[in-house]
C-alpha positions as CSV (number, residue, x, y, z in Angstrom):
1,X,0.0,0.0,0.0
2,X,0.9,3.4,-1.2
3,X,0.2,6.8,0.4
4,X,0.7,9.9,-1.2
5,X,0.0,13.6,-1.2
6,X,-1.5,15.2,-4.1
7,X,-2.0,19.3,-4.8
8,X,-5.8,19.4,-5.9
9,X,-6.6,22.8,-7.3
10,X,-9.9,24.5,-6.9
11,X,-11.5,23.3,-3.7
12,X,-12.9,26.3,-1.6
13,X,-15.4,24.4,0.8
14,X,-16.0,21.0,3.0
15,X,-18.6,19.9,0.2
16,X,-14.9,20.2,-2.5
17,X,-13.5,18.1,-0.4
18,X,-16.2,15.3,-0.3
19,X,-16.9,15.1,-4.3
20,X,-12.9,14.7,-4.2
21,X,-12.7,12.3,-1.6
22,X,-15.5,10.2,-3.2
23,X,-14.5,10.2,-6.7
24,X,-11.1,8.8,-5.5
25,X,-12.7,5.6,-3.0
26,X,-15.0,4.8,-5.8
27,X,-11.7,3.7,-8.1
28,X,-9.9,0.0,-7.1
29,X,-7.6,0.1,-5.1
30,X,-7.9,3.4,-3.6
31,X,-8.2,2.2,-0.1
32,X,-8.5,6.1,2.0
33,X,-8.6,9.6,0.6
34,X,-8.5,12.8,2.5
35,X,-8.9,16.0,1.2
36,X,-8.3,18.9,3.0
37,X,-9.3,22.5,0.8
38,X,-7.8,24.8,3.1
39,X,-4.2,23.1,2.6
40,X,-5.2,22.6,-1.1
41,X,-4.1,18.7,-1.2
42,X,-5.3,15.4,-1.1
43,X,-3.9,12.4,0.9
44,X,-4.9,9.3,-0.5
45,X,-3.6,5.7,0.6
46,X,-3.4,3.0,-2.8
47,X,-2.3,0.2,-4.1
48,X,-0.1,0.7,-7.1
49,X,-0.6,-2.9,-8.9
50,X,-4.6,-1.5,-8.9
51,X,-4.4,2.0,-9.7
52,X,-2.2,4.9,-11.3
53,X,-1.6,8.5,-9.8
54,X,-2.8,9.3,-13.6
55,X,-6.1,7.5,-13.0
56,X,-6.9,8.9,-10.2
57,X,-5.8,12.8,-11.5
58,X,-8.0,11.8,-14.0
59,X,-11.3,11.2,-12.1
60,X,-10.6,14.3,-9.9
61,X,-10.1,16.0,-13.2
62,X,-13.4,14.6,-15.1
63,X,-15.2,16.6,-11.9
64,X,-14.4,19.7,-13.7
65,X,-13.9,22.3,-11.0
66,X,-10.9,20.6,-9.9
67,X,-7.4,19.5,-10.8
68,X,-5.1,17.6,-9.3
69,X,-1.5,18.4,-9.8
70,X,1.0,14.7,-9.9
């Protein structure tokens, strides 16, 4: 298991953080994600063999007010 910080841009409120969080836990092999808007990142926990930092910049992306930097 892998646990990395990630920049997310464009989160301003605790409902931001939730649509991030929950587009990351619904991809396997994303096992915890954190956001936090005030520090601008995300901490998510993963297992590599299941899931890419690109796959998941992706589906924080595809929300469309948001963008997270690898």
């Amino acid at each position: 298991m892998t646990k990395q910080v990630f920049t997310v841009e464009g989160m301003k409120c605790t409902k931001c953080e939730a649509k991030v969080e929950d587009a990351l836990k619904a991809l396997a092999g994303v096992e915890a994600a954190k956001a936090d808007h005030e520090a601008c990142n995300v901490a998510v926990e993963f297992d590599e063999a299941k899931v890419s930092p690109e796959q998941m910049k992706d589906a924080v992306d595809d929300l469309g007010r948001f963008e997270m930097i690898l």
